[in-house]
VEXBA-841676 format. One record per residue: residue number from 1; residue in three letters; x, y, z of N, C-alpha, C in turn. Coordinates in steps of 0.1 Angstrom, whole numbers. Example, Ala and Ser with C-alpha at 12.3 -4.5 7.8 and 13.67 -1.06 7.14 Angstrom:
REM residues 2
PT:1:ala:132:-57:78:123:-45:78:132:-33:78
PT:2:ser:128:-22:71:137:-11:71:129:0:79
REM end
This chain:
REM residues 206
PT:1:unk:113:125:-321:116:113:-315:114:101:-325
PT:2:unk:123:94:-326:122:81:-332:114:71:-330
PT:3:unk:103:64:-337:98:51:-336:103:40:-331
PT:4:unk:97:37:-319:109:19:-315:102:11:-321
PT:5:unk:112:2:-326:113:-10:-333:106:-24:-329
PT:6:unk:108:-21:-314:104:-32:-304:95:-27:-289
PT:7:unk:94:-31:-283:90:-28:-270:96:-29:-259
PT:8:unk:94:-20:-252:102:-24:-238:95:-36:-232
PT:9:unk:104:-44:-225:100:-55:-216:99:-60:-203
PT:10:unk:90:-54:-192:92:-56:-182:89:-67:-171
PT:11:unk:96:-71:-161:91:-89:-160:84:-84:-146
PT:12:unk:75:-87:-146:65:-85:-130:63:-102:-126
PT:13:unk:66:-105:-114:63:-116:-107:50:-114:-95
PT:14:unk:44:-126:-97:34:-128:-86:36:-135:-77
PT:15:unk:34:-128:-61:36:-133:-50:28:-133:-42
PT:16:unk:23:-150:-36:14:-145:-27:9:-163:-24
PT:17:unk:5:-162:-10:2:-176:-8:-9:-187:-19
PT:18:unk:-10:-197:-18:-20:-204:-26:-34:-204:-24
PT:19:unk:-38:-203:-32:-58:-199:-31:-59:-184:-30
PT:20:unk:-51:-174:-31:-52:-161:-28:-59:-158:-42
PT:21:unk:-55:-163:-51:-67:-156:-64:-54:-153:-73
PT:22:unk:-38:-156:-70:-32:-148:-76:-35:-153:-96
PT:23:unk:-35:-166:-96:-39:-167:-110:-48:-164:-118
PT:24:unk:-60:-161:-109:-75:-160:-116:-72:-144:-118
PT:25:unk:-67:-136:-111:-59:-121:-116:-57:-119:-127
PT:26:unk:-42:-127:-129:-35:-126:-144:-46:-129:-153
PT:27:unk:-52:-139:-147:-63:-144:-165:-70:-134:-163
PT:28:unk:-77:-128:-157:-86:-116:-155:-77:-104:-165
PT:29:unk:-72:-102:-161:-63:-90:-170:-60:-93:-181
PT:30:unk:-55:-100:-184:-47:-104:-198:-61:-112:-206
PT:31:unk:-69:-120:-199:-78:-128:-210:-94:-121:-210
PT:32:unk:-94:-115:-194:-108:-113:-195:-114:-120:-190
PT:33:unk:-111:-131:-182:-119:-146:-180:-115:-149:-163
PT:34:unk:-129:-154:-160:-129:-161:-143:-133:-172:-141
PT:35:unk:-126:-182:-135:-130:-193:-133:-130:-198:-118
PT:36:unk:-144:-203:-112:-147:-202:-93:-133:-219:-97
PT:37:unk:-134:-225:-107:-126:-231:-103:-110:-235:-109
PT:38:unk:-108:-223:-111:-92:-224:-111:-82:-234:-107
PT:39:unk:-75:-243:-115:-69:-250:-107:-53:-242:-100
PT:40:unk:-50:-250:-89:-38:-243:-83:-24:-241:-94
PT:41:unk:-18:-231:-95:-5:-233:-104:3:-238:-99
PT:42:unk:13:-250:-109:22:-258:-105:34:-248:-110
PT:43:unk:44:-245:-103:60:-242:-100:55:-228:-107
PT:44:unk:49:-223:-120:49:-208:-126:45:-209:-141
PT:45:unk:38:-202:-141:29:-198:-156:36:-180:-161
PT:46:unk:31:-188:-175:37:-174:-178:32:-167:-191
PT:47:unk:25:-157:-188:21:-145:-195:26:-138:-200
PT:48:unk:23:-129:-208:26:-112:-216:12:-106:-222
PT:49:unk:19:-91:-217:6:-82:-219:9:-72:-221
PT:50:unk:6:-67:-240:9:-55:-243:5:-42:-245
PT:51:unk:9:-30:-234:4:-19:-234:14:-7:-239
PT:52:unk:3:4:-232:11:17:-242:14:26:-233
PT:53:unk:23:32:-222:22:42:-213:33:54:-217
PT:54:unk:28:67:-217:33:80:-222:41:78:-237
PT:55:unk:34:73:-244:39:65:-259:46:54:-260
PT:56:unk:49:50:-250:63:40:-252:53:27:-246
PT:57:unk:54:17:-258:51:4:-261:59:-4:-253
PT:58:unk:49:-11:-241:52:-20:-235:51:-33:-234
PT:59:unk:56:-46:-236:54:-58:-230:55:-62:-217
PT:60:unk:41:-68:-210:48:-68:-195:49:-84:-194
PT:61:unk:56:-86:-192:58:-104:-189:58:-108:-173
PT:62:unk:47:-118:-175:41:-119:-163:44:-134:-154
PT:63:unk:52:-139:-143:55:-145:-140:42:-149:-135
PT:64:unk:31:-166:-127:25:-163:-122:34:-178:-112
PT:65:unk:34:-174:-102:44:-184:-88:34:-192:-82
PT:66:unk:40:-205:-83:30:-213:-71:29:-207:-58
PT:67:unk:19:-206:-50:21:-203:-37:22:-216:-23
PT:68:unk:21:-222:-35:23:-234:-22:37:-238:-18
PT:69:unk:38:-241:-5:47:-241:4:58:-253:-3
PT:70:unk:55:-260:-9:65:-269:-16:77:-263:-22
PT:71:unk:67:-251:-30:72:-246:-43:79:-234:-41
PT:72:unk:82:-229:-24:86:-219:-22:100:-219:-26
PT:73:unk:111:-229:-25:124:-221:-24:124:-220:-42
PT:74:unk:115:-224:-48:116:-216:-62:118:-204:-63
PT:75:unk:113:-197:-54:108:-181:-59:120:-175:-60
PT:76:unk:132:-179:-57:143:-171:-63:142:-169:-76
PT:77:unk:142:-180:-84:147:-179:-96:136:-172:-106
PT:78:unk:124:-168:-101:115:-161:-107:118:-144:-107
PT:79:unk:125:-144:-92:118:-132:-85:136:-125:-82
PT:80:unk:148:-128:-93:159:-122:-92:162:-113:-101
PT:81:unk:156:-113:-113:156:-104:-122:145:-96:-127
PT:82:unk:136:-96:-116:124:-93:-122:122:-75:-122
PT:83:unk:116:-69:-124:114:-53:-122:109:-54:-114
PT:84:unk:94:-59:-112:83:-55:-104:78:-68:-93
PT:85:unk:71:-69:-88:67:-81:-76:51:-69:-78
PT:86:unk:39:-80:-76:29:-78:-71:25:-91:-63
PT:87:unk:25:-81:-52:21:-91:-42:6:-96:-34
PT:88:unk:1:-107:-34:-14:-110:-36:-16:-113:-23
PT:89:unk:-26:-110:-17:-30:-118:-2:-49:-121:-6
PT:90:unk:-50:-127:5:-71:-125:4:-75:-122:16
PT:91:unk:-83:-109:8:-85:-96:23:-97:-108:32
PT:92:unk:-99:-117:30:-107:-129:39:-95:-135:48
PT:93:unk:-84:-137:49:-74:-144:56:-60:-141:57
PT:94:unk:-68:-131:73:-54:-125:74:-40:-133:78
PT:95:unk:-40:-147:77:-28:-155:76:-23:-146:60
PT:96:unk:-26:-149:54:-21:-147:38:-15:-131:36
PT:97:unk:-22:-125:44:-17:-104:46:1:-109:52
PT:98:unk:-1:-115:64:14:-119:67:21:-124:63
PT:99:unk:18:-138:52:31:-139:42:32:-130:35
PT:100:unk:29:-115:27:29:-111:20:41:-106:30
PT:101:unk:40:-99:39:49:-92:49:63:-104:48
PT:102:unk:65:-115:46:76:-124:42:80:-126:30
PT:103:unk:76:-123:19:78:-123:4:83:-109:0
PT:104:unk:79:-102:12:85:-84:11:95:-88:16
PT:105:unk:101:-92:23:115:-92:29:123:-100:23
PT:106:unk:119:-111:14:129:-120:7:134:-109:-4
PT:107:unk:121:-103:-10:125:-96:-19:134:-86:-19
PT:108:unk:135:-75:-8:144:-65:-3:158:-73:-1
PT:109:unk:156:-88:2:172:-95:5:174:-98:-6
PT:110:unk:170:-102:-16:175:-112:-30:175:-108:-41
PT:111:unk:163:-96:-45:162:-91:-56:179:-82:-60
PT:112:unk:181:-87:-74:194:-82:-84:193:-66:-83
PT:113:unk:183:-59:-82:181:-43:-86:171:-38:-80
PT:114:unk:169:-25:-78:157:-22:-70:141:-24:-78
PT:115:unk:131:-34:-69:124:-35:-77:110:-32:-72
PT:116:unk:96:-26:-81:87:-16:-79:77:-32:-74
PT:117:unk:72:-23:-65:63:-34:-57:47:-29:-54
PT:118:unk:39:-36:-54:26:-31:-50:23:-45:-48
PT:119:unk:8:-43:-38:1:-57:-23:-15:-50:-36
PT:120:unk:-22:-60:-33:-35:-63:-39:-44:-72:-32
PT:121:unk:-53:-63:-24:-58:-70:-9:-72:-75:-22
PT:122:unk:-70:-87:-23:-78:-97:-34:-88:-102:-29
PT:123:unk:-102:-106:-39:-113:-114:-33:-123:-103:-24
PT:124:unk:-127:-93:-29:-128:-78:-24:-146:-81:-23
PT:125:unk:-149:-91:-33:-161:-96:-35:-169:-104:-26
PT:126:unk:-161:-110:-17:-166:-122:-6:-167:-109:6
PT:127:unk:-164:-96:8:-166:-88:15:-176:-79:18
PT:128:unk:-185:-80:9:-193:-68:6:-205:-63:15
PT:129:unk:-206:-74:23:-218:-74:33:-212:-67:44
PT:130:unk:-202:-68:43:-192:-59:59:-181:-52:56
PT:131:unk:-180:-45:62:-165:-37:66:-153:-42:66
PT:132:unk:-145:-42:65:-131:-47:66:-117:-37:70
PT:133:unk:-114:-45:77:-103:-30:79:-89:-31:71
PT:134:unk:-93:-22:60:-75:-23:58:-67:-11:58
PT:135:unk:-66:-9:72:-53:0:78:-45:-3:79
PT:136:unk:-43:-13:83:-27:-22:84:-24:-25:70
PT:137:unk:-30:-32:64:-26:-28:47:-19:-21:42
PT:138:unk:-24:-9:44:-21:5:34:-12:10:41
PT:139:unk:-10:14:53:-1:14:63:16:6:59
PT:140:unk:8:-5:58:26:-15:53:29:-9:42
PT:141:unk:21:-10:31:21:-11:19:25:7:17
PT:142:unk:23:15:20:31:30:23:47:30:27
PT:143:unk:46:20:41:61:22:47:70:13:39
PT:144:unk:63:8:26:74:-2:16:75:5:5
PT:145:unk:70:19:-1:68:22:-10:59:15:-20
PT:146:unk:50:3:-16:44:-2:-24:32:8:-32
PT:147:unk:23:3:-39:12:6:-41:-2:-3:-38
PT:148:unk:-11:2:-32:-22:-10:-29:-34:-1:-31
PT:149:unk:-40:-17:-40:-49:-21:-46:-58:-30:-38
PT:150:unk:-74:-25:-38:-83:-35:-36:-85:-39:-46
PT:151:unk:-86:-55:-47:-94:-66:-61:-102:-70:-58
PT:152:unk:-105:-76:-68:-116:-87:-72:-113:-91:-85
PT:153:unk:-107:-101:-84:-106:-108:-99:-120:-115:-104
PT:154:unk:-125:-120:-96:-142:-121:-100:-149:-112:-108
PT:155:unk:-149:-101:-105:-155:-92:-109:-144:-80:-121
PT:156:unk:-135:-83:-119:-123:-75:-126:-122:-63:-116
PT:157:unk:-126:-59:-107:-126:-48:-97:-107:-41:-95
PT:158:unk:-104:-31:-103:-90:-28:-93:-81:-35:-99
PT:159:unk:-85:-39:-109:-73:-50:-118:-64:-44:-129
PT:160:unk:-71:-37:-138:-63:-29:-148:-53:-17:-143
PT:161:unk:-64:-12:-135:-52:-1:-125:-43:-3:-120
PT:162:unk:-41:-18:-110:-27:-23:-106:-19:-26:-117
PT:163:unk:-21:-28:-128:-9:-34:-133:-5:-19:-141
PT:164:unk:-15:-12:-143:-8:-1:-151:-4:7:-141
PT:165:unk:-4:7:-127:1:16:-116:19:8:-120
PT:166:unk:18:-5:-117:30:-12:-120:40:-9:-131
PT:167:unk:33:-12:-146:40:-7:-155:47:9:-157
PT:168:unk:40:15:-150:42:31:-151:52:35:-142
PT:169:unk:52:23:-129:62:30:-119:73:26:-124
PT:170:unk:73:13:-133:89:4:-138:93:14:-146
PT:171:unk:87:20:-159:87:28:-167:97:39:-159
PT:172:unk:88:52:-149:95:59:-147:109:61:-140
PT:173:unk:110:43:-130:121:46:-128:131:41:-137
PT:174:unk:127:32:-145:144:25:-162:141:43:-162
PT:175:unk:135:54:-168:138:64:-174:148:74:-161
PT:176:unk:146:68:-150:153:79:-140:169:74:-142
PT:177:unk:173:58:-144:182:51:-144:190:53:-158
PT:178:unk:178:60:-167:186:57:-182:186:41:-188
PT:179:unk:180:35:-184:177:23:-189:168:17:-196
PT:180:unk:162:22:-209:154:22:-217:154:15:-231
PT:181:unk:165:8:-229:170:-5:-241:158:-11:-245
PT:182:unk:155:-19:-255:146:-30:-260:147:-39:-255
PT:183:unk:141:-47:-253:148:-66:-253:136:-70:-254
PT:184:unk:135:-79:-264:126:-90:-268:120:-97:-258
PT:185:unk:107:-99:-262:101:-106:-247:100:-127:-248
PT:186:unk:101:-130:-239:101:-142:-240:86:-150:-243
PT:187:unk:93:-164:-251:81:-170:-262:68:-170:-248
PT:188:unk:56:-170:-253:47:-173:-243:35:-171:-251
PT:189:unk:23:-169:-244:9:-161:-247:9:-150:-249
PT:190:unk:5:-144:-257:9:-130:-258:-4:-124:-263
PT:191:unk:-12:-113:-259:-27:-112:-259:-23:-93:-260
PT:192:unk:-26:-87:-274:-28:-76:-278:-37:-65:-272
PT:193:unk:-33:-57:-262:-43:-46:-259:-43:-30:-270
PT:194:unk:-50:-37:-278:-54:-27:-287:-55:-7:-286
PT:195:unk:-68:-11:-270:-69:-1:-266:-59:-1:-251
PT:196:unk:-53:3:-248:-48:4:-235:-56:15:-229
PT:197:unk:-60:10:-216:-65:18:-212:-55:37:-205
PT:198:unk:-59:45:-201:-55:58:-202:-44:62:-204
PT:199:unk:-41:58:-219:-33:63:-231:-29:79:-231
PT:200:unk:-22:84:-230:-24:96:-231:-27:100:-250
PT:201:unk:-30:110:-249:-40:117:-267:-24:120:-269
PT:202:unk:-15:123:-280:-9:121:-289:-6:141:-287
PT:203:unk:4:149:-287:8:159:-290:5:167:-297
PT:204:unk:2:177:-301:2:184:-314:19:189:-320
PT:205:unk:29:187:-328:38:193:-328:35:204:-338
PT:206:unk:46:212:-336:50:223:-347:63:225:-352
REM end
């Protein structure tokens, strides 16, 4: 097999109401860093983050969407070409579980191609003294084909696994589609993961 030249590039968008934690996430993942005070994002910020899954060099470019209700009829133009959608709620307010259940349905109506989704019941940290039920969660998040994740971007809790459950699901389906082209990723931040986390060890050939 040939060396690529470039990386694949997959565009994941964040969805999810405002104050859900969806930006303190991305910085969590990509920088490492938590801030109790985050300010809210205006219209969409935008990331990249590069990993390695079953050899093939990834850039994931990361949409991050206002969740405020101003900023909603934007979300098309984030959320039409994108591969992936992760979608954010805060397991503290189940108002915010049910938009997620509305940002699932725009996206099955709007999205350009089929695209890989997973819910991240966030802020897993403000919970710890009690119980929480998330059956209904996992339950949706099953009957959508999603994947779900408990967070904590505070803590980084559940954060590197969603996005590499993400990257890996995009991966294997461009590879089921045959769609494994290059394309250059768009200008931004762009923050080197040296080590990606579970890499697979390299083959022995003969």
């Amino acid at each position: 097999m040939t060396a690529r030249s470039s990386s694949l590039t997959f565009k994941l968008v964040l969805l999810g109401d405002g104050r859900v934690g969806k930006t303190s996430l991305v910085l969590q993942y990509v920088n490492n860093v938590f801030s109790d005070k985050q300010e809210a994002t205006i219209q969409a910020a935008y990331l990249t983050k590069r990993l390695v899954i079953e050899g093939v060099p990834i850039t994931l470019a990361v949409w991050d969407t206002a969740g405020q209700e101003r900023f909603h009829a934007l979300g098309p133009i984030y959320y039409r070409d994108a591969d992936a959608a992760l979608l954010v709620y805060d397991i503290t307010n189940k108002d915010s579980f049910i938009r997620v259940r509305k940002w699932v349905n725009e996206l099955q109506q709007m999205a350009s191609k089929p695209i890989v989704m997973a819910i991240a019941a966030n802020k897993s940290d403000l919970v710890r003294s009690k119980k929480f039920d998330l059956q209904e969660a996992e339950s949706y998040a099953a009957s959508i084909g999603a994947g779900f994740f408990v967070t904590s971007a505070k803590f980084g809790t559940g954060i590197n696994e969603i996005f590499l459950h993400i990257a890996t699901r995009v991966l294997q389906l461009k590879k089921e589609n045959g769609d494994l082209s290059a394309t250059p990723p768009r200008k931004g931040m762009i923050v080197v993961d040296d080590e990606p986390e579970k890499e697979p060890q390299p083959k022995c050939c003969t």
